[in-house]
N, C-alpha and C positions, 0 to 999 in steps of 0.2 A: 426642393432645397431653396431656404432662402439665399438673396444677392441683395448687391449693394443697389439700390434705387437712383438711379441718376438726378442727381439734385436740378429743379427746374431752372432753366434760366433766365435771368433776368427781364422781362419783354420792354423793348423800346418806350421810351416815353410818347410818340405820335399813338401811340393805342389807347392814351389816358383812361378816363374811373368810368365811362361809359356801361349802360347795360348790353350792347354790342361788342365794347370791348371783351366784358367778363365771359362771354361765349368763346371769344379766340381765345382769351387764356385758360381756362377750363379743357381747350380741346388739346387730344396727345398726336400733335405733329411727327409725332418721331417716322412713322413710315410713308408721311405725304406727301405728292409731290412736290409741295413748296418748298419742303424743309420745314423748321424751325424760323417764326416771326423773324430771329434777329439776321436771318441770312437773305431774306426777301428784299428783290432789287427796292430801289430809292424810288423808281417812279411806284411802285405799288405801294410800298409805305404812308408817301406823301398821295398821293389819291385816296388810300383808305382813310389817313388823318384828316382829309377834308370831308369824307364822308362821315365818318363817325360825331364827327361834331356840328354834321351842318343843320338846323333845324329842320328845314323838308325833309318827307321822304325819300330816302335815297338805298338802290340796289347797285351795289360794285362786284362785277362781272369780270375775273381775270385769266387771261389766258384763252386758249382754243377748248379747252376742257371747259369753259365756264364757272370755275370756283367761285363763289359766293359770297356776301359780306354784307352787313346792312346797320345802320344807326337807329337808333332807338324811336326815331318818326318813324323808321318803316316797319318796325316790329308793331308799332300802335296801329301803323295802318293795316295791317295785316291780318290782323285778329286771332283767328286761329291758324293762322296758314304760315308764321313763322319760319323763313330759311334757316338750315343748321350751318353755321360758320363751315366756311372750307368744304363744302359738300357740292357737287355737280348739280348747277341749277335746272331746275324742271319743271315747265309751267303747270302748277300742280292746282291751279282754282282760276276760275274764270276772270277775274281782274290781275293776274296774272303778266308782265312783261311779255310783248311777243317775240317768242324766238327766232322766227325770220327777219324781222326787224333788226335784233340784237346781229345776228350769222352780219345781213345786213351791211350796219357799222361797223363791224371788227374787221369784214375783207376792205370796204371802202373807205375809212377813214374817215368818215363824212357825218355831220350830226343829223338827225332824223327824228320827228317827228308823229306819238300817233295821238289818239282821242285822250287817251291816259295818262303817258309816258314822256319824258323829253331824254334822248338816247343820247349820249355824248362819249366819244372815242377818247382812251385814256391812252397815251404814248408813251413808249417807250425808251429807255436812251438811246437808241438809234434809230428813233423817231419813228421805227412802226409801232401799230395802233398794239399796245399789248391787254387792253381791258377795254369793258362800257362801263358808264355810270350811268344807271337807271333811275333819275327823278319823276317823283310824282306829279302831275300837274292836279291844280286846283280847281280848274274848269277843262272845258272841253279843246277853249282856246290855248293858242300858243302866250306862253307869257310873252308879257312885252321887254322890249330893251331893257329897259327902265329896273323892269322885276329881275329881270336875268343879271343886270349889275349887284343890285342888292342882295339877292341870293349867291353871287360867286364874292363881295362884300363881309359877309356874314362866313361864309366858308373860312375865305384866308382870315378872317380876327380869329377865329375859333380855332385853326391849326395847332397844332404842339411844334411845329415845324418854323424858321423865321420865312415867312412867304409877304412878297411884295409884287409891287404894280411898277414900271415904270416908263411912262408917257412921252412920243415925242421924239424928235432929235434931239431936244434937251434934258431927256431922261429926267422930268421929273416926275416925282416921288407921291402918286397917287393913290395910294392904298400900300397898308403896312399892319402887322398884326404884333400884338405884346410883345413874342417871341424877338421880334427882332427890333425892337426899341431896347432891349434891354440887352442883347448881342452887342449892340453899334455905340449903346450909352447916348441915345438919341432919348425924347418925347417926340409926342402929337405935332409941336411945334415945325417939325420936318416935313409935315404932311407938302404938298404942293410946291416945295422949293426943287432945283434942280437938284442931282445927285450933287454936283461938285463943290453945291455949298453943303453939302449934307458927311461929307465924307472928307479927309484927307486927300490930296492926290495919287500917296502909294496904297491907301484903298479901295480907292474908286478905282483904281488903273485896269483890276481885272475883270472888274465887274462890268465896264463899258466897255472892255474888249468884245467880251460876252454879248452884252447887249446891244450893241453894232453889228456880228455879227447874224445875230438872231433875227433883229429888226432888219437889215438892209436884204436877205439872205432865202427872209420867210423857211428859216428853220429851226428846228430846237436844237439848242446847244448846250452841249453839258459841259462842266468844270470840274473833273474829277482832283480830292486833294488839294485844295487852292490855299494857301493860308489868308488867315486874316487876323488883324490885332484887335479884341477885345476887350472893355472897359471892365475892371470887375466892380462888385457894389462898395468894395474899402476904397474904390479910385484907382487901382494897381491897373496896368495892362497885362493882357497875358498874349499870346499866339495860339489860334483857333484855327481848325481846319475845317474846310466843309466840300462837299459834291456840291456844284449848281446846277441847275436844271432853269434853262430860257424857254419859253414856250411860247410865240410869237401869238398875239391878242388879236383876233381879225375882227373889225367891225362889221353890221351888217350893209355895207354896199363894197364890202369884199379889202378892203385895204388895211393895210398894218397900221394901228394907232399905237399899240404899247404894247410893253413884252411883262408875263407874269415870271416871274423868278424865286423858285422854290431853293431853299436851301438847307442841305442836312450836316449837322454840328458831327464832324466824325473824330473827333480831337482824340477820346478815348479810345477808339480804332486804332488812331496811328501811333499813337503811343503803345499799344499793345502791340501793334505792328512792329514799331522802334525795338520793343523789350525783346519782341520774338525775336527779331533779327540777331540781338546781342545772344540772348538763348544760343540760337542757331550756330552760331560762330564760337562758343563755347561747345555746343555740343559736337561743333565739327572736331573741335581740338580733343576735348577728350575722347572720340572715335580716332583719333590720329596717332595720340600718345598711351592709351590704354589699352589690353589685351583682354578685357572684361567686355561682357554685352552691354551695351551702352542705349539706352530706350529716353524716349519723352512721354510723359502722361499729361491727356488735360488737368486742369484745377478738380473734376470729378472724379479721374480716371473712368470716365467712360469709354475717351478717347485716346489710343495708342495713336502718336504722329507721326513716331518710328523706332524704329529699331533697329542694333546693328549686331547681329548676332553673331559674328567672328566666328562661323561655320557649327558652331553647335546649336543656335535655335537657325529657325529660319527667319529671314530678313522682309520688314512687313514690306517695301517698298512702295506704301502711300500707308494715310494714314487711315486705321480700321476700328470698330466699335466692340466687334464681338473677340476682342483680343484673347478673353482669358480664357472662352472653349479654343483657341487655337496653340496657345503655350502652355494653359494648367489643367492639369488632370483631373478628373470630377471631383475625386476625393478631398481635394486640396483645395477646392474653393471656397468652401466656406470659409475655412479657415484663413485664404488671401485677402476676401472681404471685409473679413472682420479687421482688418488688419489694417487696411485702407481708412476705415472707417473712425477708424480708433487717428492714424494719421491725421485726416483732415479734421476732424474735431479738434485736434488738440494743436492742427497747425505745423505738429512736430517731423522728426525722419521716420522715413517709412526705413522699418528692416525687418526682417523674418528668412528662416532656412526654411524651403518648399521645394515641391518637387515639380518637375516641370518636362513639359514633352518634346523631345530632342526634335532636330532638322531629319534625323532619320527615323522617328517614329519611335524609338525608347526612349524611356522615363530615366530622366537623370535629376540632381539636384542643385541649387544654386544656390547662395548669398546673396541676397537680395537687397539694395537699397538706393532711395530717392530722398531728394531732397525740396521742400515744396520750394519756387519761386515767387516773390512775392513783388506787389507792384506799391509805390508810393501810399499808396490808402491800407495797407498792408491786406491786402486780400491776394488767395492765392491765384496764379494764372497760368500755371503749370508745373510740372516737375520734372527733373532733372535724375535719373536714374541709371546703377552700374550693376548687374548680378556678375559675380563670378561662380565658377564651374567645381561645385564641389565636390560631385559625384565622386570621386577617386577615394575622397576621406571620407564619406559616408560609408562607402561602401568598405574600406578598409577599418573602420569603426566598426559597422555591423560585423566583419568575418574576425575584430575581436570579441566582441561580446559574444560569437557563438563560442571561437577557442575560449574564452574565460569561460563561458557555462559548461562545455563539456569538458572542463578541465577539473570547473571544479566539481563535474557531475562524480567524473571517474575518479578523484580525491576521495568523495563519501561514496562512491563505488567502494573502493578499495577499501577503504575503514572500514564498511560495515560488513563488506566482507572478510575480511582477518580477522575484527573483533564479535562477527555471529560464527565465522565458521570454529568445532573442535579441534579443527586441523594447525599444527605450530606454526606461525610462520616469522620470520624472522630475516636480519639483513646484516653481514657483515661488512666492515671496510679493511684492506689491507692490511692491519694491524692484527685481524682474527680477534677485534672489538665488536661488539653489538651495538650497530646502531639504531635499529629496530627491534621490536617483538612485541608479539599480541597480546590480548590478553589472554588467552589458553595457554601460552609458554610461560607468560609470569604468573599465571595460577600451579605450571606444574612447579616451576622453581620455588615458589611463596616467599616469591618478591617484589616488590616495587618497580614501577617505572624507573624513579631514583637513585635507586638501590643496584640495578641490575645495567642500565644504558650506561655504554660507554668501559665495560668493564669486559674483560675477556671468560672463556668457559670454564677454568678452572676458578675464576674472580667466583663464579653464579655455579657455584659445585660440582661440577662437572670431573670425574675421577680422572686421573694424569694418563693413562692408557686410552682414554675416550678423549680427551683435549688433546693428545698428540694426534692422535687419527686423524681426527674433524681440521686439524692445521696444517695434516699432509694433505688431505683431500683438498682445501682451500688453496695451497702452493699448487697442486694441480690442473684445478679450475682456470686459475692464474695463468699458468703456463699453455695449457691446452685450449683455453678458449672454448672448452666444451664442458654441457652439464656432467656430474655422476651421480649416480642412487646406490643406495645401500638399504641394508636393514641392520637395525643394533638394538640389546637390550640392557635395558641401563634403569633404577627407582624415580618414581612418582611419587612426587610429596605425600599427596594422602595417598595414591592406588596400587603404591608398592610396586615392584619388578614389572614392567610391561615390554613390549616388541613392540617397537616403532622402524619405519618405513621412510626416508627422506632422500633428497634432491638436494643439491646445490648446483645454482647456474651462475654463468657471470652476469653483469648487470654492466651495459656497455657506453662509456661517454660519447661525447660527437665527434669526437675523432677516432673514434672506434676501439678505442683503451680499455681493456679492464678497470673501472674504480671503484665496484663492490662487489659481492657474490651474497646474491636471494635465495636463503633456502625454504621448507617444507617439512613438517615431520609430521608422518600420521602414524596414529596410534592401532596397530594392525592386530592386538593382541588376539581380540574375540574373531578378526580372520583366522587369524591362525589355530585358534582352538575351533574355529567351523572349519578347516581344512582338513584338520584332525579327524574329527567328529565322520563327515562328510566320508574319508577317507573308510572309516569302520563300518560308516553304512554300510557302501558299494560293496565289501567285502561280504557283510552279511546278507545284502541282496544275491547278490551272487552263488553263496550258500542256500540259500531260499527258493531260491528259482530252480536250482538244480536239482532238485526233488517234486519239481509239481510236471505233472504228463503233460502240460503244455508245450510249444515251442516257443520262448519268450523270448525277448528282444531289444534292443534300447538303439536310440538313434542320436545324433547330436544334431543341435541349431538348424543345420544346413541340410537335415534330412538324411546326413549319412550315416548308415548302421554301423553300431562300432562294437554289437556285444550278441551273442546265443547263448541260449543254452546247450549242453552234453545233448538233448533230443533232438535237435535241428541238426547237429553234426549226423548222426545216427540214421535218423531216416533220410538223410540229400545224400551223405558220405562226403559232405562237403568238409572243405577249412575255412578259417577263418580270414586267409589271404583270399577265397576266392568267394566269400560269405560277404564282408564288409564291403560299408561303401556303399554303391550300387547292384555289388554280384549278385546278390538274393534276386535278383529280377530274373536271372537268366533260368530259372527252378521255378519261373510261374509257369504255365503252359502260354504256346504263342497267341492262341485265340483270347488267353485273359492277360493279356502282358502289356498292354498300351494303354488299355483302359488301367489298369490297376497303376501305373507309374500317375497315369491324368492324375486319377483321385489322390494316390499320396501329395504331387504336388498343390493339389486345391488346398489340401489340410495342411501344408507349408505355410502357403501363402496366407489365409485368413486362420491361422491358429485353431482347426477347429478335429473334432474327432476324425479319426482314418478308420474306413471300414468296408471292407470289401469281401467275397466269397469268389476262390479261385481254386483253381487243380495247381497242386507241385507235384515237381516230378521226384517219385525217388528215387533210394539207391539202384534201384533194379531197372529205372527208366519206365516204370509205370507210374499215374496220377491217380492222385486222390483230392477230396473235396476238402478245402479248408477256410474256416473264416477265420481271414486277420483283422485286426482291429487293433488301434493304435489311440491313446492321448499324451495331451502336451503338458508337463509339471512344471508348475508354474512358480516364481517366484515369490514375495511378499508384495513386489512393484508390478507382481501381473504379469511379468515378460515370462519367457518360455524358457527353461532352462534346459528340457529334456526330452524326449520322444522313449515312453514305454510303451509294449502291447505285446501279442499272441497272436500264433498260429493254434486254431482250435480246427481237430480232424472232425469232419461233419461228413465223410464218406458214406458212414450206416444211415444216417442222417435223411441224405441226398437221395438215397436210394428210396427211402420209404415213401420221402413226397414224391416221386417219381409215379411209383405203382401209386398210391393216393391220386394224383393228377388225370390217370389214366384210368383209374375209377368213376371219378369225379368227369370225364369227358366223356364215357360210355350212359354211364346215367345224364349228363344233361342232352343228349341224343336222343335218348328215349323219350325222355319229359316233354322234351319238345315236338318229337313224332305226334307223343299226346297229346299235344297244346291242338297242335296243327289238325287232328284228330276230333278232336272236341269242338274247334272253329267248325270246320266242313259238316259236322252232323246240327249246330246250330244253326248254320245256312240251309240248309236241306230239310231240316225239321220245320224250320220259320216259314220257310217257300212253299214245304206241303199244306202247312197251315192253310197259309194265305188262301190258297184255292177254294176247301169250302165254306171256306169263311164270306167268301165274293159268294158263292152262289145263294149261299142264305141269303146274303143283303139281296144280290139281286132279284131271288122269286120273291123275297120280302114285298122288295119295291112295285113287284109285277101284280102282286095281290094286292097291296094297297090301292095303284089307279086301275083295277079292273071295273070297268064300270056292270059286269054284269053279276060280279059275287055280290052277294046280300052279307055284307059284315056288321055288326052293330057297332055299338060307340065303344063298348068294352074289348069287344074285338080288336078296332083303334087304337085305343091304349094299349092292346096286349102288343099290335105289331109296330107303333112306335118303340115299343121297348127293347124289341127282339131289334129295331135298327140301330139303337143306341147302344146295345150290347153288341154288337157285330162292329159296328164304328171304334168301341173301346180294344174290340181284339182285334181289329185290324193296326191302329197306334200300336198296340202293347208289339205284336208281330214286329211292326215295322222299325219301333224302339231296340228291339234284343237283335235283327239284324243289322242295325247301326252300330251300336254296341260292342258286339262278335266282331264286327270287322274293320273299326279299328284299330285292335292291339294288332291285326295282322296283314293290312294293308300297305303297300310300301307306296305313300303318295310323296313324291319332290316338295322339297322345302324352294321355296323362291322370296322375293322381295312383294311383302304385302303390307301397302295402306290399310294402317285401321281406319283411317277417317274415309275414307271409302266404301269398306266394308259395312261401317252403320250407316252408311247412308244407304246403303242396297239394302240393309233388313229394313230400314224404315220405309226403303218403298215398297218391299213386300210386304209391312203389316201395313200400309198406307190406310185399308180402310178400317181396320181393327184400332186404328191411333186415333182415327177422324169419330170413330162411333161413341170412343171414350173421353172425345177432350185431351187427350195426351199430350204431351211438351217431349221431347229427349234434348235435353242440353251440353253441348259438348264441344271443347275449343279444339282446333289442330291437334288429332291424335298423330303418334310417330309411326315409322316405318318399319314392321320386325321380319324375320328372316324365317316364314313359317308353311303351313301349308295350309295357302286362301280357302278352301273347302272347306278345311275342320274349322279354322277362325271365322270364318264365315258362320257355319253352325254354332259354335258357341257363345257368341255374341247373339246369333236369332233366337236362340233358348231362354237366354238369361234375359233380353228387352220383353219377350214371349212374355218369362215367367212374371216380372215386374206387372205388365198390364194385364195377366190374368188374375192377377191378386190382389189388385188395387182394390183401393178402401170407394166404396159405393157413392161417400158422399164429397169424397172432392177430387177433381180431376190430378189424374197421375201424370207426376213428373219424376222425370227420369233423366239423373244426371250421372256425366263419364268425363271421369277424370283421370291426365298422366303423370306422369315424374319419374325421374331416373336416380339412382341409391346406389351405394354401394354394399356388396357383402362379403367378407373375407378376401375382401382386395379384387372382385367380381363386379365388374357393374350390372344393375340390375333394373328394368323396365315393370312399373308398379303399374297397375289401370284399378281405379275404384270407380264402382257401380252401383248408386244408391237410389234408392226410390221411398216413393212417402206413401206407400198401401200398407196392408194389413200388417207384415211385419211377421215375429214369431217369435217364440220362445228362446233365449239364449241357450236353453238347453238342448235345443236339437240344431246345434248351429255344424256338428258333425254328423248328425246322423241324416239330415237331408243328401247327404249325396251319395248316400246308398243305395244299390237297386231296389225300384219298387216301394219305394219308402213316398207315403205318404201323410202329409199332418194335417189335411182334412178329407172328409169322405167323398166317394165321387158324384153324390146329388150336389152337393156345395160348387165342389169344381173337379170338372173335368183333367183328366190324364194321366197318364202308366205309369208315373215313377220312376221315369228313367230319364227325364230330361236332364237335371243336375249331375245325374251319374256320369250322363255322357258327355258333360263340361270337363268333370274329372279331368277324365279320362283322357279329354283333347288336351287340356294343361298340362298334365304328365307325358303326354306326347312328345309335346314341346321342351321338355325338361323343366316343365315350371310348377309351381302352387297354386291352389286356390282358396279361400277361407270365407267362411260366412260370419256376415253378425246381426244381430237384430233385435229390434223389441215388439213386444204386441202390440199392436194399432200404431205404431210409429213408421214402418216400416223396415226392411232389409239393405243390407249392404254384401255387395261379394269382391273382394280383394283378388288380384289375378296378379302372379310375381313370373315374369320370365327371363331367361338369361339375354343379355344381350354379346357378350364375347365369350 
């Protein structure tokens, strides 16, 4: 957010047009220790003014901190090595000031001397050393006397300050600069006479007090505020004020010859001093006499000097800069600034209403205004400022404009509701006059506003039997202080004869009086012809029901039964006192009677169909099997107006899926003897196999390394065959007892790493991957809830089947990827398995996983036909899918879906 910029201020004249100068004013003092130029003591002023101007070289060095300062010789001498104004000196190039030297002078007082440099202590008003001046020497040697006069000659002509010399017990006047020939209304001509021809007696008076002391004393002495009379250039005199500073002149065999006497013009100070103080005494009285906060601003307002906040802001008690984050709330600043800004431009009163942040931390508002103070040259020098405490009417303003907005909210409330609703509405006053009515009451009457306001019911046609009633009822109102309702039938302009429904209430003043009565009339006619209507239904329902063998039913809203049929009385021998309501429950059997109230209440609560199948008891105190069922009839607006449904007898029913059930139980007992049946003779069959199936291979093996058969090469070929064909039925064997004994194995589901799991098949085809070039690519599989054996197997099949079919001419790779789905509100664990070999036909993308099912022959490639099968078969295990896809020479892919909850 922009703010107001603090206008710079003025800088002293001792800084004059210097390229040293423009450094200091260029730099933003605002957080340095110096402060701001204009607040820097008089010795550092007047030291820097002699620097600044002095021809040599010269480094001024102030304070313990070393701040920095230098005239436009020393920036030449410099070169590139340049000091930044106001920055902590640091020997930063080898022709450099020595900093022990400097330490040095500033504890001892004392001038010093190096090959370089000539070190000289700059004092302070209270005579310690508060700075060095660093001048350059021209040789190696110390300058002479001589040189030292004429460079400290040259210094005070050039001052901005009036700085002089004065020699002697007879003070006279040897060296003196523009400044203060033109202070005193002196020339040149003064040079070498004593002070007391040079001056009046009452202004020399203080000036030799000074100078006697200084000189006889050997100390510096200041003159703070001294006045003195001044010549102007028209001839006038004026009264000048200045700080003097003695600095006692030591020659070199150590004895006081003359005193140097710097003096600073502070005329404009005291004058602002002067003004402040009348400010002050003004500001004291009106904190005296006024009950408003009473504040001072600088000529910027950057500066709060104070403030009296008569316990609702808080009181600055010195003065502060950063005022307005401490009284005005962010929102508001900009808009204070702007404000300010708009003030001193135009010099004018500052006023504005803003909000402002209380002594207790709430945001309250105030009236706000200042007035600028101005000084002889009319420039401003401060401001004079009152806020008083408005928050009360602010706040009492806002809580009208909400009552006027919801006033006049519920105004066009009202209207538009009276003049959209069809309902009449209408207002009388004691007189049984209309002083209101809508537009539905003046469309039934077909009249006017004009026409009808203000005229009584028989005025607006209203027949003398209906006008007396309507004026009893009003004297009623009157007297009773309570509404009444009616219903009457009485003609509609255009709608003829209808039934209307109405209200009259009182309508009560602040003192709790009767002084009108509001009524209502609604047009009830098509109610009352659906109550009719309605009425003939029921009757005819009733007749309807009463012939069907059902047992039917009706409930109302709240779920209580209110209506049977003649067949429910019949078979319970129940009544209808002991039917309704709730009773019907006591006729459920008890084992179906908790659950069956559960379910009606569910279908209460969320409006939805009732349906249950229960035993009641009958007349005879036996049960039978019945399903009730119940829905909700609904209105045009969708609510529920009714509960219908039936008892339907399902006893023949009941019975037949009974015996069904217990059919259906005896055969799948069988089936499954069978299953089990069938397993045990594929194991047993598989297992006889196997046997001589080993011993061919093994005499096989035994006739091949016999070294002493004589077999030929065809022989060779015949018994490689006979092992390749034993090898094939050994697989196929070992395939169909894999197979058989998973649908009927019961192995524990546990917590299995798939990304562990591929990494075990891959170390078991470790050398079949390595022979092939193979890749298997696959980030953090998850963790499912299955049995590691079979996953284990189905994963070694499907990496298996990928690198047995890979394409010849470029290394198989083989990637596995996861992700989680949802399916009918199921989440679901997807794994896709894709490879870049031979691929297949999309048309056998089902029939591969059928036993035995081969789609090339087995010179091509080897194995049973069962591998895929028995992937099936592991995913259906698991409760999941598996699906293939593929292209010829592209490669295949196999999707694998399993549940995860």
């Amino acid at each position: 957010m922009s703010i107001l910029n603090p206008r710079q201020p003025e800088m002293p004249g001792f800084l004059g047009r210097s390229e040293g100068s423009k450094y200091i004013l260029k730099k933003d003092w605002t957080d340095h220790p110096l402060s701001a130029p204009p607040n820097w003591p008089q010795s550092l002023c007047t030291a820097l003014s002699m620097c600044l101007h002095a021809p040599q070289p010269q480094l001024l060095l102030w304070g313990s901190a070393l701040f920095q300062f230098c005239n436009d010789a020393y920036l030449r001498h410099t070169g590139g090595h340049s000091p930044v104004a106001g920055e902590t000196f640091a020997p930063a190039w080898a022709e450099a000031p020595s900093l022990s030297i400097i330490r040095q002078v500033l504890e001892q007082g004392v001038s010093a001397t190096s090959n370089d440099y000539y070190y000289t202590p700059i004092y302070i008003e209270n005579g310690v050393t508060g700075g060095v001046l660093c001048t350059v020497l021209k040789t190696t040697e110390q300058l002479a006397p001589r040189q030292q006069t004429e460079i400290a000659r040259t210094i005070i002509e050039q001052s901005a300050e009036p700085v002089f010399i004065l020699q002697g017990e007879d003070m006279i006047l040897t060296v003196a600069n523009e400044t203060l020939f033109q202070a005193w209304g002196i020339d040149r001509n003064a040079l070498s006479r004593p002070l007391a021809e040079v001056l009046p007696p009452a202004q020399q008076q203080p000036i030799a007090a000074m100078f006697r002391e200084a000189y006889v004393n050997n100390k510096i002495v200041n003159g703070d505020e001294t006045p003195f009379i001044v010549k102007n250039v028209n001839g006038t005199q004026n009264t000048h004020y200045y700080n003097f500073i003695c600095l006692p002149f030591i020659e070199g065999n150590g004895q006081i010859n003359s005193v140097l006497i710097i003096a600073n013009d502070i005329t404009a100070q005291i004058a602002s001093k002067q003004q402040l103080t009348e400010s002050e005494k003004l500001y004291s009285a009106l904190v005296r006499t006024s009950s408003n906060v009473i504040y001072r601003m600088s000529a910027d307002w950057v500066t709060m000097h104070q403030l009296d906040g008569r316990g609702f802001l808080a009181d600055t008690g010195e003065p502060i800069q950063n005022w307005i984050e401490h009284y005005i709330p962010l929102q508001e600043q900009e808009k204070v600034w702007a404000t300010i800004r708009e003030a001193i431009r135009k010099k004018a009163v500052f006023e504005l209403e803003h909000q402002v942040i209380q002594a207790d931390g709430a945001v309250g508002w105030v009236f706000s205004r200042a007035i600028p103070i101005m000084n002889e040259q009319g420039e401003i020098i401060e401001w004079f400022g009152a806020a008083a405490d408005i928050t009360f009417r602010i706040d009492a303003q806002h809580e009208l404009r909400i009552a006027k907005n919801e006033s006049d909210q519920a105004k066009r409330l009202l209207e538009a509701v009276s003049s959209s609703t069809p309902d009449l509405v209408y207002v009388f006053n004691l007189n049984y006059e209309f002083i209101y009515a809508n537009k539905a009451l003046l469309d039934m009457w077909g009249l006017t506003w004009e026409q009808s306001i203000g005229k009584r019911l028989l005025e607006n046609g209203y027949e003398p039997w209906h006008a007396e009633m309507h004026e009893r009822e009003i004297d009623q109102v009157v007297a009773t202080r309570k509404l009444i309702r009616g219903d009457v039938s009485f003609p509609h302009a255009t709608l003829g004869k209808r039934i209307y429904d109405y209200i009259f209430a009182p309508v009560f003043g602040v003192n709790g009086e009767v002084i009108a009565i509001a009524g209502t009339t609604r047009d009830i006619s098509e109610l009352k012809a659906a109550e009719e209507a309605l009425k003939q239904n029921e009757e005819l329902f009733r007749s309807l029901t009463q012939s069907l063998p059902q047992l039917i039913w009706t409930a109302n809203t709240d779920g209580q039964f209110d209506f049977f049929t003649d067949t429910w009385y019949k078979y319970t021998g129940s009544t209808p006192e002991l039917s309704n309501g709730d009773g019907w429950t006591t006729y459920v059997h008890p084992e179906h009677r908790t659950a069956t109230i559960a379910t009606w209440q569910q279908s209460l609560l969320h409006g939805t169909a009732f349906s249950a199948e229960i035993q009641l008891r009958a007349e005879d105190d036996s049960y039978q099997w019945f399903s009730v069922s119940g829905s909700p009839i609904l209105s045009q607006q969708q609510k529920i107006n009714r509960w219908v449904g039936t008892f339907t007898n399902i006893d023949d029913l009941k019975a037949s899926q009974d015996r069904l059930e217990n059919l259906v139980r005896e055969r799948t007992g069988e089936l499954q003897r069978s299953n089990e049946d069938l397993q045990q003779f594929a194991h047993v069959a598989s297992h006889d196999l196997k046997e001589p199936v080993r011993k061919v291979k093994l005499f096989t093996n035994r006739l091949e390394f016999d070294k002493e058969s004589d077999i030929s090469a065809n022989g060779r070929i015949y018994i490689d065959k006979i092992s390749a064909a034993t090898n094939r039925m050994l697989s196929m064997i070992e395939g169909v007892l894999k197979y058989s004994s998973i649908a009927g194995s019961e192995i524990p589901f546990e917590l299995v790493s798939l990304t562990d799991v591929v990494h075990q098949v891959e170390t078991d085809l470790e050398v079949l991957i390595q022979q092939k070039h193979a890749s298997i690519v696959f980030d953090d599989l998850p963790t499912v809830n299955g049995a590691g054996i079979l996953l284990y197997q189905l994963f070694y099949n499907l990496i298996f089947n990928s690198l047995k079919f890979s394409y010849p001419e470029r290394a198989p790779v083989i990637t596995i990827t996861s992700s989680f789905t949802r399916k009918d509100g199921k989440k679901q664990l997807v794994i896709v398995l894709k490879d870049n070999g031979i691929g297949f036909s999309p048309k056998y993308a089902a029939r591969i996983f059928q036993t035995f099912t081969r789609l090339h022959s087995k010179d091509q490639y080897e194995g049973t036909g069962l591998g895929l099968a028995l992937c099936k078969k592991i995913v259906e295990r698991h409760q999941g899918t598996i699906a293939a896809t593929g292209q010829l020479n592209e490669g295949a892919g196999f999707t694998i879906t399993l549940p995860v909850e």
